[in-house]
N, C-alpha and C positions, 0 to 999 in steps of 0.2 A: 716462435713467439719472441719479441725480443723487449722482453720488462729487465725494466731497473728498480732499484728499491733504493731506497735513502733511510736515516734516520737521524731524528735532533731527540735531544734529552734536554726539559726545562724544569728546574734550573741543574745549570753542573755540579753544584753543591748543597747538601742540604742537610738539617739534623733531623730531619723522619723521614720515613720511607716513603710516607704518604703524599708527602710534596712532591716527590720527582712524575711527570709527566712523559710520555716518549709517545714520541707522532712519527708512524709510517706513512712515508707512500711509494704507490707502487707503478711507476710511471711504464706509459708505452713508446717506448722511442723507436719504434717501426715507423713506415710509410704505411702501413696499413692499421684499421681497425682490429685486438684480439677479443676474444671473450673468456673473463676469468673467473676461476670460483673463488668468490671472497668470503668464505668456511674459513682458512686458514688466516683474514685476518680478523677474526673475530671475537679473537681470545689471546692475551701479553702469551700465555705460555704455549700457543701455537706462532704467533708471529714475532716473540723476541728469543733472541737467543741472549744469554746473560751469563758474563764468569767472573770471577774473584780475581784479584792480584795476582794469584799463583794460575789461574786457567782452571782450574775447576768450576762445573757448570753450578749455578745458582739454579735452585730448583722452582720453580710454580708451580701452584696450586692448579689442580688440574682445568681442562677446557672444560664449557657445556658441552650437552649429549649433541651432538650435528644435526640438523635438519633431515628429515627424510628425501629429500631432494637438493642436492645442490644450489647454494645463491648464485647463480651468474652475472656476471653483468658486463657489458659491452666498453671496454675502453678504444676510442678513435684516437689514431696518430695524437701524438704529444698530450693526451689527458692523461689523466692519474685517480689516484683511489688513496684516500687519505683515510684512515684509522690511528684514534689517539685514544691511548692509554692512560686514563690519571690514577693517580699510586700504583704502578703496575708492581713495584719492589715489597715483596713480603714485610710485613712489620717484622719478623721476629730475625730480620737480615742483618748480621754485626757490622759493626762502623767497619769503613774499608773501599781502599776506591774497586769499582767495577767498572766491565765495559759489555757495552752491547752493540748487536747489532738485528735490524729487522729482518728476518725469513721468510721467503713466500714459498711456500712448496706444495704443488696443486700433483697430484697425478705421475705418473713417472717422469713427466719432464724433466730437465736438471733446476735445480733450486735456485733461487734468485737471494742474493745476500747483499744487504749494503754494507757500507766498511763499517768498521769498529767505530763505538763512541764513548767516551771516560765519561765518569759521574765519580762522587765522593759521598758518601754515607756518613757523615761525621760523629750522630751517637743515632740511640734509637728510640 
C-alpha cells in the first residue's frame, strides 16, 4: 500500500482551543487502487498525534466504540480521503505552542505519518 498523509492546522494561532481546526488526508500515491479502513480516521485522538514544546504527548479524550465491521472504502491512484477536525485541542489544554501530526494506522501494516505541524494556544 503506498498512502501518504498530510496535515494543515487552521489557524496557526489562536486563543481557544476551540478555533483550531486540523484536516487530514490520506492520499494514494500508487499506480494502483487500495482499500482502506477509515476507523482510524474517525476520531482527532486516533488520527492526530499531538505534543507540547517539550515532546510530551497531549492526551484526547477517548475514540467512539468502533463499528462492528470495518468502514472500507476504495481509494484509486492519486485520490484521497480527507477528515477534518474542528476543535479537535482539549479546552482545558494551557497556552503553549504544540505540534502535530496526522496518523493512519490500520492493521499491522507500518503506520502512515505526515510531518509535524506547529500551532500556538495563546490563553484558554
Amino acid at each position: 500500500m503506498t498512502l501518504a498523509a498530510s496535515l494543515t492546522i487552521d489557524p496557526s494561532e489562536a486563543n481557544t482551543a476551540e478555533r483550531f481546526v486540523a484536516i487530514c488526508r490520506l492520499i494514494n500515491r500508487g499506480d494502483e487502487g487500495v482499500s482502506v479502513n477509515v476507523a482510524p480516521l474517525s476520531s482527532p485522538s486516533l488520527a492526530l498525534e499531538i505534543r507540547d514544546i517539550s515532546g510530551s504527548p497531549v492526551l484526547l479524550p477517548p475514540p467512539p466504540v468502533p463499528p462492528a465491521t470495518a468502514p472500507i472504502e476504495r481509494l484509486d491512484a492519486g485520490q484521497e480521503r480527507v477528515a477534518e477536525f474542528a476543535g479537535f485541542l482539549p479546552s482545558w489544554t494551557e497556552p503553549g505552542v504544540y505540534r502535530a501530526r496526522c496518523r493512519y494506522v490500520s492493521g499491522p501494516d507500518e503506520p502512515t505519518f505526515s510531518d509535524w505541524v506547529s500551532f500556538r494556544l495563546t490563553s484558554r
